[in-house]
Jmol script that loads the backbone (N, CA, C; Angstrom):
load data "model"
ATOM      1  N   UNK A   1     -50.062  43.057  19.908  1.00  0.00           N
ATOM      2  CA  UNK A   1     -50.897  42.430  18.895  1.00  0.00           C
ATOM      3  C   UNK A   1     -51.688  43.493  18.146  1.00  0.00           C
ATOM      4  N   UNK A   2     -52.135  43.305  16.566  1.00  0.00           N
ATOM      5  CA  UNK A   2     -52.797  44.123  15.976  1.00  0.00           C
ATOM      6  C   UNK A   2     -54.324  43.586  16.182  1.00  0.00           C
ATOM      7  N   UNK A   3     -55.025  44.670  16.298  1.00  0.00           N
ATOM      8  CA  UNK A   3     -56.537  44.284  16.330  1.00  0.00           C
ATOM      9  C   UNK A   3     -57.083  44.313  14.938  1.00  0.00           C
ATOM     10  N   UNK A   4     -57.277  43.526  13.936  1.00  0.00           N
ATOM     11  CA  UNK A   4     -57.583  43.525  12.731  1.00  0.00           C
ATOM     12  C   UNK A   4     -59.407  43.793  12.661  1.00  0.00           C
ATOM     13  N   UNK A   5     -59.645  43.450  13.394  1.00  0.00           N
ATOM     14  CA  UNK A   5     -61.262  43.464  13.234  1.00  0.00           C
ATOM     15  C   UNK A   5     -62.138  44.923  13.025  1.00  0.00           C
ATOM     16  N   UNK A   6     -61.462  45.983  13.945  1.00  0.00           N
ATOM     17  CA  UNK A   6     -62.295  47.397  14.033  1.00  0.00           C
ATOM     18  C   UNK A   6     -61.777  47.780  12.813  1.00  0.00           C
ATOM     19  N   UNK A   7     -60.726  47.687  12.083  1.00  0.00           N
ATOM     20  CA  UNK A   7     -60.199  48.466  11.221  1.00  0.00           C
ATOM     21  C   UNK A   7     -60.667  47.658   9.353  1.00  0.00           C
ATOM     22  N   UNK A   8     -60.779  46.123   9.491  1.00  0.00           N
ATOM     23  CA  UNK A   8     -60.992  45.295   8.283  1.00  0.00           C
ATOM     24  C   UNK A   8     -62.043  44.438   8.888  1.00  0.00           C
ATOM     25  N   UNK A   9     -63.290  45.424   8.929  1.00  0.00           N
ATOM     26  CA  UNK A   9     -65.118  44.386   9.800  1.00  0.00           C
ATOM     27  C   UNK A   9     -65.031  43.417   8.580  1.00  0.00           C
ATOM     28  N   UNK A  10     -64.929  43.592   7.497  1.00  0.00           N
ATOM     29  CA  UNK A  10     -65.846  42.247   6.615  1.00  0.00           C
ATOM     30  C   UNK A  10     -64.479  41.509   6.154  1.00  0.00           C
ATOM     31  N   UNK A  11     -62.964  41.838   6.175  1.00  0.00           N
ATOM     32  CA  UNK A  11     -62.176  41.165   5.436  1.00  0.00           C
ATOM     33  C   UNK A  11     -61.811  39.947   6.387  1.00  0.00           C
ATOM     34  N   UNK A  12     -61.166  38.739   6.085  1.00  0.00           N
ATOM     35  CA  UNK A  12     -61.178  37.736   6.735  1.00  0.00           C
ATOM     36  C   UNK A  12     -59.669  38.035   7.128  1.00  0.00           C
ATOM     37  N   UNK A  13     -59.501  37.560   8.715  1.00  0.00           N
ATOM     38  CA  UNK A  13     -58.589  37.921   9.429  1.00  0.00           C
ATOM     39  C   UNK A  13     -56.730  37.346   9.166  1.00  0.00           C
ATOM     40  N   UNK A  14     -55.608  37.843   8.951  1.00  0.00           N
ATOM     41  CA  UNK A  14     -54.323  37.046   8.720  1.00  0.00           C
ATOM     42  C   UNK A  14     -54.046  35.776   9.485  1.00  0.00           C
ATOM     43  N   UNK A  15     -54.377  34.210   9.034  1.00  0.00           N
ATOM     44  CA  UNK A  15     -53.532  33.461   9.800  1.00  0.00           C
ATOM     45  C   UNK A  15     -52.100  33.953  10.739  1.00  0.00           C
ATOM     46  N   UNK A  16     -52.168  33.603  11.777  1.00  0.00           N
ATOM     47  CA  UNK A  16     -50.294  33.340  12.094  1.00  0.00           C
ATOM     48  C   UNK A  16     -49.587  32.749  11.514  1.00  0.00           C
ATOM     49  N   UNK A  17     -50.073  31.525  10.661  1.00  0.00           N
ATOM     50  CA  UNK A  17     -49.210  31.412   9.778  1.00  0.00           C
ATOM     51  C   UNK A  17     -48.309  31.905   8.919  1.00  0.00           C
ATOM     52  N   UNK A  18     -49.257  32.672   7.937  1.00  0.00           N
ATOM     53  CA  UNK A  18     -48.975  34.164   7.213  1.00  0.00           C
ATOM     54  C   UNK A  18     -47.712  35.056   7.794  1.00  0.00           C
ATOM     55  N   UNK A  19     -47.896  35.071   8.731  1.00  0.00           N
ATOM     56  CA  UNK A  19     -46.569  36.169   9.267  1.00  0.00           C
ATOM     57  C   UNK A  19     -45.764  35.677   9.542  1.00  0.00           C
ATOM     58  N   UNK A  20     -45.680  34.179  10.032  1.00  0.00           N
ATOM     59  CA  UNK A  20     -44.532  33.015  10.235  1.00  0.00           C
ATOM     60  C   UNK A  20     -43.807  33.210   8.885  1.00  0.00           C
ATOM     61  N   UNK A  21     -44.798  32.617   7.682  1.00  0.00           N
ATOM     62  CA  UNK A  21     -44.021  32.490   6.594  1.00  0.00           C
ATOM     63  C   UNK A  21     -43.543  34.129   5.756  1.00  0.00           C
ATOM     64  N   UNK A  22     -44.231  35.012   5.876  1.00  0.00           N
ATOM     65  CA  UNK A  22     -43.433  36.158   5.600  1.00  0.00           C
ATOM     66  C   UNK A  22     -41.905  36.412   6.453  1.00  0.00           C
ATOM     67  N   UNK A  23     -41.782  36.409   7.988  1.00  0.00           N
ATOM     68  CA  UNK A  23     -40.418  36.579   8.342  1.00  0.00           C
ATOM     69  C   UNK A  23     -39.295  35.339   8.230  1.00  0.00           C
ATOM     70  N   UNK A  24     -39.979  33.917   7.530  1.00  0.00           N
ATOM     71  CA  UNK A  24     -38.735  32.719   7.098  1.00  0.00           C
ATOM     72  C   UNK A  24     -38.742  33.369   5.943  1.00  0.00           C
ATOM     73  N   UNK A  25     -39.365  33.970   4.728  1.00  0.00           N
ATOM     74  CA  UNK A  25     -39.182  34.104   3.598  1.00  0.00           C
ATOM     75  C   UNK A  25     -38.184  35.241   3.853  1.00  0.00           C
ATOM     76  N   UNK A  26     -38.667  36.593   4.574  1.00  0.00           N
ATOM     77  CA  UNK A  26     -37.643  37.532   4.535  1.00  0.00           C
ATOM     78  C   UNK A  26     -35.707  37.125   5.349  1.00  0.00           C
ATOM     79  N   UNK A  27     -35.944  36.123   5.892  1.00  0.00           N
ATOM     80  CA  UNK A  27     -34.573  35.394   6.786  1.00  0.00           C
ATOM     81  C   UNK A  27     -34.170  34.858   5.380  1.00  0.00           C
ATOM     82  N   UNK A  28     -34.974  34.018   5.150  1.00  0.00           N
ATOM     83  CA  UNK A  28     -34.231  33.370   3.809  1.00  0.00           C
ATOM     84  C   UNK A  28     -33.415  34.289   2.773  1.00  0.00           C
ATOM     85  N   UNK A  29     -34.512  34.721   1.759  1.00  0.00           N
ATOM     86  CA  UNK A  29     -34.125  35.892   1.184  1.00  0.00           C
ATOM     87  C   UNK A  29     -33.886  36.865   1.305  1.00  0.00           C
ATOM     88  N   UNK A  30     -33.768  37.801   1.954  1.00  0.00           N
ATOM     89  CA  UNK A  30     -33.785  39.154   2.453  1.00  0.00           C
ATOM     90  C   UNK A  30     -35.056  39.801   2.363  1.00  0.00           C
ATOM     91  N   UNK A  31     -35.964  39.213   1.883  1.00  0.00           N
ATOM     92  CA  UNK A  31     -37.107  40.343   1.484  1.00  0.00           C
ATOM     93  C   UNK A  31     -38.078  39.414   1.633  1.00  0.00           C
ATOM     94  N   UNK A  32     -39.276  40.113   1.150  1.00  0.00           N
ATOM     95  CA  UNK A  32     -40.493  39.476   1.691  1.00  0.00           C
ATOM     96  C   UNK A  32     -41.067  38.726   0.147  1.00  0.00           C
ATOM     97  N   UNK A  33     -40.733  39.311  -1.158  1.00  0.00           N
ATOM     98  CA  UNK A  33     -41.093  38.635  -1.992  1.00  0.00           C
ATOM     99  C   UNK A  33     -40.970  37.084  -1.988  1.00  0.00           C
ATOM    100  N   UNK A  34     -41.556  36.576  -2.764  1.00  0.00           N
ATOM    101  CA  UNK A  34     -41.526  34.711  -2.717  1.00  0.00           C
ATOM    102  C   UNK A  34     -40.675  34.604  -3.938  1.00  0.00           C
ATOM    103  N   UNK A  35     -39.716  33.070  -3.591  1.00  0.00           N
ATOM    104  CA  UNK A  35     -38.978  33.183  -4.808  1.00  0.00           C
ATOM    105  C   UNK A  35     -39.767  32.836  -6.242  1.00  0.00           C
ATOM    106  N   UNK A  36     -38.782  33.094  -7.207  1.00  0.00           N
ATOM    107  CA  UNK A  36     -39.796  32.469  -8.690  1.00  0.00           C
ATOM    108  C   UNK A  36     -39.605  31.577  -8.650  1.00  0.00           C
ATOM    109  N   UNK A  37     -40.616  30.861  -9.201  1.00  0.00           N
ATOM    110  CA  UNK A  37     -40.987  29.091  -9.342  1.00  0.00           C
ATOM    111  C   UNK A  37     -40.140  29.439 -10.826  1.00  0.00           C
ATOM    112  N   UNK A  38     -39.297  28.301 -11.016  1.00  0.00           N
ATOM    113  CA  UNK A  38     -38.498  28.252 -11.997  1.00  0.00           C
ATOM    114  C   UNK A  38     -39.164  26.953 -13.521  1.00  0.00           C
ATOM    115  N   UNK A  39     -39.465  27.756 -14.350  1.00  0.00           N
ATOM    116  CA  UNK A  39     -40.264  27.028 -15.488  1.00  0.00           C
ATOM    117  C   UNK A  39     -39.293  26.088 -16.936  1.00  0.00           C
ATOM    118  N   UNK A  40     -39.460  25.136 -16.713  1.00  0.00           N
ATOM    119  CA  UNK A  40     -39.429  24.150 -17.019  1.00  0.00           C
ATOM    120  C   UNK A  40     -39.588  24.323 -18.635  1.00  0.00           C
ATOM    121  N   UNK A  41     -39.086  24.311 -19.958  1.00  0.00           N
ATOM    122  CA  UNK A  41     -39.690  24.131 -20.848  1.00  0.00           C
ATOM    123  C   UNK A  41     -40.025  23.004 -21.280  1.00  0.00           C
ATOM    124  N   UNK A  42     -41.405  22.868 -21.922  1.00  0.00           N
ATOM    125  CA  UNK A  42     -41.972  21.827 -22.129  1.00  0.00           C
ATOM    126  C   UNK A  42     -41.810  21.666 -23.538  1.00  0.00           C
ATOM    127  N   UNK A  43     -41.500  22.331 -24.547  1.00  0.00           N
ATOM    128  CA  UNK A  43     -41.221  21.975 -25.756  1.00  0.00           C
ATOM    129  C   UNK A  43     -41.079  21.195 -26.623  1.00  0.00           C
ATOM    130  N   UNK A  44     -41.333  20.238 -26.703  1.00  0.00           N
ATOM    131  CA  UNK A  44     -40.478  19.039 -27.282  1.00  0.00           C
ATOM    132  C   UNK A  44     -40.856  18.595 -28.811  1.00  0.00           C
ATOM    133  N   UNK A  45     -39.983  19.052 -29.675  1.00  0.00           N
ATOM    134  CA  UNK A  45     -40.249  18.389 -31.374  1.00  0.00           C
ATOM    135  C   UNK A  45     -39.515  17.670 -31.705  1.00  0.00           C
ATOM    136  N   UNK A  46     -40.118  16.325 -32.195  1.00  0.00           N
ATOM    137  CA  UNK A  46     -39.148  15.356 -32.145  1.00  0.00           C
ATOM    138  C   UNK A  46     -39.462  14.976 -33.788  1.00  0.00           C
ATOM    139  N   UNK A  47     -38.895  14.465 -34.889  1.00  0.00           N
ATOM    140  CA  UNK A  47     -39.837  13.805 -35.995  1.00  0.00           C
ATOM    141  C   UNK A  47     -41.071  13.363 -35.691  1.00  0.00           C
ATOM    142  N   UNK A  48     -40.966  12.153 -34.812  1.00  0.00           N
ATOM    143  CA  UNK A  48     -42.463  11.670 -34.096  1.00  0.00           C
ATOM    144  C   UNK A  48     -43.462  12.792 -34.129  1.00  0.00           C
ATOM    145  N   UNK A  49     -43.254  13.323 -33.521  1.00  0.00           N
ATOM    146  CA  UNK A  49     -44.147  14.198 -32.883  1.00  0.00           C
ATOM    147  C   UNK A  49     -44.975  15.257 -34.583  1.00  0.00           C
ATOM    148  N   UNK A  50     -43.914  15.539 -34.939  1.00  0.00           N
ATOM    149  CA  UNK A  50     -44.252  16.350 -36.190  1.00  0.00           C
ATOM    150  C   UNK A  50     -44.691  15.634 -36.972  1.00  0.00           C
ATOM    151  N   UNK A  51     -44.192  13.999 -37.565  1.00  0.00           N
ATOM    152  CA  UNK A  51     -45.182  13.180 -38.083  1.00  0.00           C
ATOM    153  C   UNK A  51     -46.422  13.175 -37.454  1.00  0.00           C
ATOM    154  N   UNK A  52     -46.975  12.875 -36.254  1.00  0.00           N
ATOM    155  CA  UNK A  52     -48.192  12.307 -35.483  1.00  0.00           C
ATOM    156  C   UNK A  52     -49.311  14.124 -35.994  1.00  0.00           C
ATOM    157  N   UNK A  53     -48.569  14.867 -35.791  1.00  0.00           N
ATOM    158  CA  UNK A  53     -49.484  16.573 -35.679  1.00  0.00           C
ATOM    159  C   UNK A  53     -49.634  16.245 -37.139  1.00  0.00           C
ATOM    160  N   UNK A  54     -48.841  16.349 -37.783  1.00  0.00           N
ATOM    161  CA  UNK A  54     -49.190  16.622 -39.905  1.00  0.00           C
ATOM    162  C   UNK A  54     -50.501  15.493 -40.103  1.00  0.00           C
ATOM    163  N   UNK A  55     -50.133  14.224 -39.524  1.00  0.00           N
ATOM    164  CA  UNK A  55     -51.203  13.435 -39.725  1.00  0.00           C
ATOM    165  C   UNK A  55     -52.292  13.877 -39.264  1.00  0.00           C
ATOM    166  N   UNK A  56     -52.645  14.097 -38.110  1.00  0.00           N
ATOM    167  CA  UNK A  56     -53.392  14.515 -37.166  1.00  0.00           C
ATOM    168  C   UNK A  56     -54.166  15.563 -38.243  1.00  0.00           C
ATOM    169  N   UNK A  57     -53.534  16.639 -38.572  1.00  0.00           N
ATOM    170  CA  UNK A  57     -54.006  17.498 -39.567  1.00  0.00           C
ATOM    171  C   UNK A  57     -54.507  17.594 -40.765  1.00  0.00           C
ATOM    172  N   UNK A  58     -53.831  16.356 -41.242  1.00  0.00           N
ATOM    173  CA  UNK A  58     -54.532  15.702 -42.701  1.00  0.00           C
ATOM    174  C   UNK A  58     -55.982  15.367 -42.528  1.00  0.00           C
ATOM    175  N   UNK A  59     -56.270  14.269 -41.195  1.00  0.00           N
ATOM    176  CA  UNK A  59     -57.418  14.187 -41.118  1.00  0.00           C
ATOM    177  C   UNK A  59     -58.095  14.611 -40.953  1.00  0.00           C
ATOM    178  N   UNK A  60     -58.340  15.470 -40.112  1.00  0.00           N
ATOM    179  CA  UNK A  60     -58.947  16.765 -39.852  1.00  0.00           C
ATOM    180  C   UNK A  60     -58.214  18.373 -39.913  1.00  0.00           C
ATOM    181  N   UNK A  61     -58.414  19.002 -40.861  1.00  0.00           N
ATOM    182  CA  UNK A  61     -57.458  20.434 -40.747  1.00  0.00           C
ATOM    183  C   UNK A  61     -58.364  21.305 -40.185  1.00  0.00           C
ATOM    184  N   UNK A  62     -59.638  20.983 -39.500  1.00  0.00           N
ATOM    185  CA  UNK A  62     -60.273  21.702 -38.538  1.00  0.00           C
ATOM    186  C   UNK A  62     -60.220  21.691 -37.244  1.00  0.00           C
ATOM    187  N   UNK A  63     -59.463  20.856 -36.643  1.00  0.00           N
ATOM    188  CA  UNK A  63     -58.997  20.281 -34.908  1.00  0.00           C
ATOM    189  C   UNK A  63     -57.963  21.833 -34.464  1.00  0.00           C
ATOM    190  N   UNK A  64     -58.510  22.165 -33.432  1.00  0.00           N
ATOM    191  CA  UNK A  64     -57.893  23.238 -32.810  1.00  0.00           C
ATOM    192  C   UNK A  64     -56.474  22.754 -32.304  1.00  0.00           C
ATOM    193  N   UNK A  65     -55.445  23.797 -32.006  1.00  0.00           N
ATOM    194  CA  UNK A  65     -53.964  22.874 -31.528  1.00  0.00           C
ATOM    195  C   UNK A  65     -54.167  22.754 -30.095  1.00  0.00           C
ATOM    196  N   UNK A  66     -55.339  22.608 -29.248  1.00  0.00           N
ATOM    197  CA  UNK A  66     -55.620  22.265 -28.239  1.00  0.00           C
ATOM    198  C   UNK A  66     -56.736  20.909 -28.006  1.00  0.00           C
ATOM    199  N   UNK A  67     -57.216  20.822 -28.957  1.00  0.00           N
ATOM    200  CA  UNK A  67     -57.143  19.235 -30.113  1.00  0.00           C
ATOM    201  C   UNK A  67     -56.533  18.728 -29.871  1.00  0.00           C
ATOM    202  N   UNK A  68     -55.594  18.735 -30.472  1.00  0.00           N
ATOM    203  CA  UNK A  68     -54.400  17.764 -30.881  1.00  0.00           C
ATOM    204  C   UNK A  68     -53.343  17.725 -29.858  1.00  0.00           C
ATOM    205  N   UNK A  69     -53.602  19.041 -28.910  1.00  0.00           N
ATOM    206  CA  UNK A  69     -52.525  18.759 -27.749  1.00  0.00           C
ATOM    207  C   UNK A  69     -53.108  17.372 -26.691  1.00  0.00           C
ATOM    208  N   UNK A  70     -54.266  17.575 -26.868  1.00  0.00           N
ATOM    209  CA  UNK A  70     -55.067  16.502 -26.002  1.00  0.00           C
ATOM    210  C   UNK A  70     -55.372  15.053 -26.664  1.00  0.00           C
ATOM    211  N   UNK A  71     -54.982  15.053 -27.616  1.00  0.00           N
ATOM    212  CA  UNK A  71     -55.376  13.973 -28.522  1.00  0.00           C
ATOM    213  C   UNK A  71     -53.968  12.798 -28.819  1.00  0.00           C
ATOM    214  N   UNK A  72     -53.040  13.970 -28.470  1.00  0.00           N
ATOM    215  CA  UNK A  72     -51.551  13.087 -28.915  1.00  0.00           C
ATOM    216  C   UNK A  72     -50.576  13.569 -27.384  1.00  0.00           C
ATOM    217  N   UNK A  73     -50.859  14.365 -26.601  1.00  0.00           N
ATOM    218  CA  UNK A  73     -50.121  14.611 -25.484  1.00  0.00           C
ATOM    219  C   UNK A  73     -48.507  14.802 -25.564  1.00  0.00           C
ATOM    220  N   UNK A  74     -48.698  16.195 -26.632  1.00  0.00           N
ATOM    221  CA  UNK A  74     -47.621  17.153 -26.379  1.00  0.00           C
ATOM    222  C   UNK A  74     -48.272  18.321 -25.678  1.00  0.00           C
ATOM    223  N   UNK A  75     -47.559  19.443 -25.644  1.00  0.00           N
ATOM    224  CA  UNK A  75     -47.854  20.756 -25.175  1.00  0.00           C
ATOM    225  C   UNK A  75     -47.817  21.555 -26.702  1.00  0.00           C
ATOM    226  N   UNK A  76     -49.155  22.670 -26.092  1.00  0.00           N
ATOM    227  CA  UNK A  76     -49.883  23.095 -26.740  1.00  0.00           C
ATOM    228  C   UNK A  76     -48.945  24.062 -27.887  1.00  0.00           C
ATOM    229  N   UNK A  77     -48.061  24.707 -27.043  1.00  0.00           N
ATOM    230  CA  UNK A  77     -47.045  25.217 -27.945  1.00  0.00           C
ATOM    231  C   UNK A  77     -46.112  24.403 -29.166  1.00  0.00           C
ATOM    232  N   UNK A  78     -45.765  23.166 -28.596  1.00  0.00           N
ATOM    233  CA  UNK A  78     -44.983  22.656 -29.540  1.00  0.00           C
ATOM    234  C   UNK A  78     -46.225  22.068 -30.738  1.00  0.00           C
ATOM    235  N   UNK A  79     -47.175  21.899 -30.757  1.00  0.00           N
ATOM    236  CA  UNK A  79     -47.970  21.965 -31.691  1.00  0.00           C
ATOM    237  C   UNK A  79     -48.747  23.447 -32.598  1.00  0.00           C
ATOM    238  N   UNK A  80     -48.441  23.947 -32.000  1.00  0.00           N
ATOM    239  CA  UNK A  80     -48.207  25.379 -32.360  1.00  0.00           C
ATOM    240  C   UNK A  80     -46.967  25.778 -33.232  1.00  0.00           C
ATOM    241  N   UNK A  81     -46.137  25.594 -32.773  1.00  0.00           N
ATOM    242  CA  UNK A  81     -44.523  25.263 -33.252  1.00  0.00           C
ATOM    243  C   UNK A  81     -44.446  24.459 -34.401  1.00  0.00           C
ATOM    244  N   UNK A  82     -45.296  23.493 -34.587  1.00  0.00           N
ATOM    245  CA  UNK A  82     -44.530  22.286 -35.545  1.00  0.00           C
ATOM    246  C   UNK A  82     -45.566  22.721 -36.749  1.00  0.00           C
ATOM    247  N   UNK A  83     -46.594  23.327 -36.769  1.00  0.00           N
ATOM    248  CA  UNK A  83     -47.854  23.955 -37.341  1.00  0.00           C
ATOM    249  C   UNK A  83     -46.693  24.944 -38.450  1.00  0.00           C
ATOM    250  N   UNK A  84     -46.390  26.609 -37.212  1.00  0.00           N
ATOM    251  CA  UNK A  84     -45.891  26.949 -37.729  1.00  0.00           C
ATOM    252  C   UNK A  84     -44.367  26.832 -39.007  1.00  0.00           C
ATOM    253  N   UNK A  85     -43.560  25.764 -38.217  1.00  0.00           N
ATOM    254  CA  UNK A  85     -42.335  25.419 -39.030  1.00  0.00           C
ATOM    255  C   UNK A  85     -42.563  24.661 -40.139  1.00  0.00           C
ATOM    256  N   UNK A  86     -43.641  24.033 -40.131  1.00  0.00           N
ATOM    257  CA  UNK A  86     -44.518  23.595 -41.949  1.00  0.00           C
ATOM    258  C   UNK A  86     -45.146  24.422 -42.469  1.00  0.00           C
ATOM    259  N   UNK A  87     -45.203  25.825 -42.082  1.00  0.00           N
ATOM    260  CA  UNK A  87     -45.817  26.711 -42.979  1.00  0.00           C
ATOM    261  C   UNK A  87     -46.730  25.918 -43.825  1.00  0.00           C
ATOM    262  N   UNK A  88     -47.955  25.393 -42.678  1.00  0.00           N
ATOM    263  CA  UNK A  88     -49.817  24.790 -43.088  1.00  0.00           C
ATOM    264  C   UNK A  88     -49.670  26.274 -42.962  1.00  0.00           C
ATOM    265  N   UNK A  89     -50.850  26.258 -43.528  1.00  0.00           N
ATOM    266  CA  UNK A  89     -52.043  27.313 -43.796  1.00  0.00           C
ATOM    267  C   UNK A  89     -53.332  27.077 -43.602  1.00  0.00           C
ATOM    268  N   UNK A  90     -53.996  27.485 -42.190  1.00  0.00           N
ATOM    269  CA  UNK A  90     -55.296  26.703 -42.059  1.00  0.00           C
ATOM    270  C   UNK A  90     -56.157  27.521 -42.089  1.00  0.00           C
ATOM    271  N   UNK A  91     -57.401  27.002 -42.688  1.00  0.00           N
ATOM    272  CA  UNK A  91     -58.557  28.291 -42.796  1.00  0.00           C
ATOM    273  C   UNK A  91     -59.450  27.601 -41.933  1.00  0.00           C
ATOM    274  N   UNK A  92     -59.373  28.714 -41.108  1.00  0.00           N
ATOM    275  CA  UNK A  92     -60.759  28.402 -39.835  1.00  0.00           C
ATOM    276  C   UNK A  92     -62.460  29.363 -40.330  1.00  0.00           C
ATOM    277  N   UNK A  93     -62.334  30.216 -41.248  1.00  0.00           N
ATOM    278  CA  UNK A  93     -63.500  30.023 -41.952  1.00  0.00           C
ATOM    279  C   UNK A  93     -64.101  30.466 -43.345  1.00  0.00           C
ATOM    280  N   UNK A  94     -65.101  30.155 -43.708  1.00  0.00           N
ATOM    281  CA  UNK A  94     -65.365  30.139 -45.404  1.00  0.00           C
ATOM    282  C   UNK A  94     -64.924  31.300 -45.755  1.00  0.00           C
ATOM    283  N   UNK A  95     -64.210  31.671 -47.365  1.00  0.00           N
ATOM    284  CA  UNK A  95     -63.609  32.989 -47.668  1.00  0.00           C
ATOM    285  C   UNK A  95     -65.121  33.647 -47.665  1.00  0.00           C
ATOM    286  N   UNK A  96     -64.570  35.102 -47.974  1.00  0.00           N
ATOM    287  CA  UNK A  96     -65.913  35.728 -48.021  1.00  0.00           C
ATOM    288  C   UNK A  96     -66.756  35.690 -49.390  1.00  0.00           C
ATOM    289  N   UNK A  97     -67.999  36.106 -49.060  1.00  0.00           N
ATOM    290  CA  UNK A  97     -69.044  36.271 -50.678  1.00  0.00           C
ATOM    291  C   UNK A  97     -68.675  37.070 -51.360  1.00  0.00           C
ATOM    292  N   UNK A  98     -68.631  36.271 -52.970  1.00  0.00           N
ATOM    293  CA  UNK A  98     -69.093  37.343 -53.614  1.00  0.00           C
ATOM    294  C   UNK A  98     -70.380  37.193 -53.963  1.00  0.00           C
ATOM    295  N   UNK A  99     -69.915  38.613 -54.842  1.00  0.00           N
ATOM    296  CA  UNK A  99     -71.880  38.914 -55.751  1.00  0.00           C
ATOM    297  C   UNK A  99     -72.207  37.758 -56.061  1.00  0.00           C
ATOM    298  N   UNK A 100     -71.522  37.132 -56.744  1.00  0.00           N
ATOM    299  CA  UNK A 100     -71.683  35.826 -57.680  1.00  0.00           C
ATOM    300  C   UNK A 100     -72.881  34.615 -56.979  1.00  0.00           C
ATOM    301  N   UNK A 101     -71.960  34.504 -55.736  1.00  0.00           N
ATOM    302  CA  UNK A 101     -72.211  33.748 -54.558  1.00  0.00           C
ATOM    303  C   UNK A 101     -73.577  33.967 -54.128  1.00  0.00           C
ATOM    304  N   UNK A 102     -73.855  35.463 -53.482  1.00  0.00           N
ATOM    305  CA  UNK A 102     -74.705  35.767 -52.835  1.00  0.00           C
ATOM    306  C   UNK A 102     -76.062  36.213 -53.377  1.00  0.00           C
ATOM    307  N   UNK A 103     -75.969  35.786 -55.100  1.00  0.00           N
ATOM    308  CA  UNK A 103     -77.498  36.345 -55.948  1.00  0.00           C
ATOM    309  C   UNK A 103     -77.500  34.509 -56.520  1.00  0.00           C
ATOM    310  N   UNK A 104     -76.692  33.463 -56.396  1.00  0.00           N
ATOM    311  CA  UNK A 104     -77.232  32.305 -56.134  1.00  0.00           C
ATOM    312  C   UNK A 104     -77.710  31.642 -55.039  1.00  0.00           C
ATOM    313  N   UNK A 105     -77.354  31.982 -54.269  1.00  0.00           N
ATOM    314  CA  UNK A 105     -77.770  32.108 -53.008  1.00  0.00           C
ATOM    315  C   UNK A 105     -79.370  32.467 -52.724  1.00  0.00           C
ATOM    316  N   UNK A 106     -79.778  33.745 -53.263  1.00  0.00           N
ATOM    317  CA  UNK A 106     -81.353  34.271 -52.952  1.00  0.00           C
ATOM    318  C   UNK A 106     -81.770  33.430 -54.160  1.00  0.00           C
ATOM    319  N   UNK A 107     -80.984  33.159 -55.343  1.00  0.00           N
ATOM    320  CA  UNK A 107     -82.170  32.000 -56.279  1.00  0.00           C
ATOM    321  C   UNK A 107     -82.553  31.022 -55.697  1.00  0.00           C
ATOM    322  N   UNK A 108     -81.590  30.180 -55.025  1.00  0.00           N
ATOM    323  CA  UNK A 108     -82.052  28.788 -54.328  1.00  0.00           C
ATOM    324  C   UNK A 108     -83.245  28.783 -53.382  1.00  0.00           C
ATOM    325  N   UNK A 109     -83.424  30.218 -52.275  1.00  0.00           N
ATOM    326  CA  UNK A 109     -84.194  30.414 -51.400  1.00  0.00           C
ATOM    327  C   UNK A 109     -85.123  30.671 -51.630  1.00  0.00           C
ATOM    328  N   UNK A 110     -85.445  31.289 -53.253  1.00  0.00           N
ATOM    329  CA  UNK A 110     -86.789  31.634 -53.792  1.00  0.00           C
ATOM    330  C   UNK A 110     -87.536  30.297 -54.372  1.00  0.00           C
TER     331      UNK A 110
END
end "model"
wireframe off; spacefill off
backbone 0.3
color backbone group
């Protein structure tokens, strides 16, 4: 047995578990890595969906696409996606001043 304690005083000690499941993982696979969790794409653009976001956007073209991912329950990408493939153009904030702007600006305040 390893004495973990004199050598790791403050770290919290390995279940047996832990070493159970490291030598089924290495039997299984040959190695000790864990396999990859295999990902799923969630993607989905359907007309629906691209109708419901454009609308969504009409009404508000200030709703973040994490907004609208929560608001209509797609994933965040495919609203991202359907954004981009309509080439919107959204301005998240005021263009900048000009002179023009910014010496009406100190008239109003005076």
């Amino acid at each position: 047995t390893v004495s973990w304690s004199p050598r790791y005083s403050i770290a919290q000690h390995p279940r047996p578990e832990t070493f159970q499941n490291l030598r089924k993982c290495s039997e299984e696979i040959g190695s000790i890595e864990y396999k990859k969790k295999v990902i799923i794409n969630r993607i989905v653009i359907t007309e629906g969906n691209e109708l419901t976001v454009l609308l969504t956007l009409e009404e508000n073209p200030h709703k973040s696409t994490r907004q609208i991912e929560n608001e209509i329950n797609i994933s965040k990408s495919s609203v991202h996606k359907i954004i981009k493939k309509t080439n919107i153009i959204r301005i998240y904030r005021d263009p900048p001043m000009t002179k023009e702007d910014m010496e009406q600006q100190i008239r109003q305040k005076l």
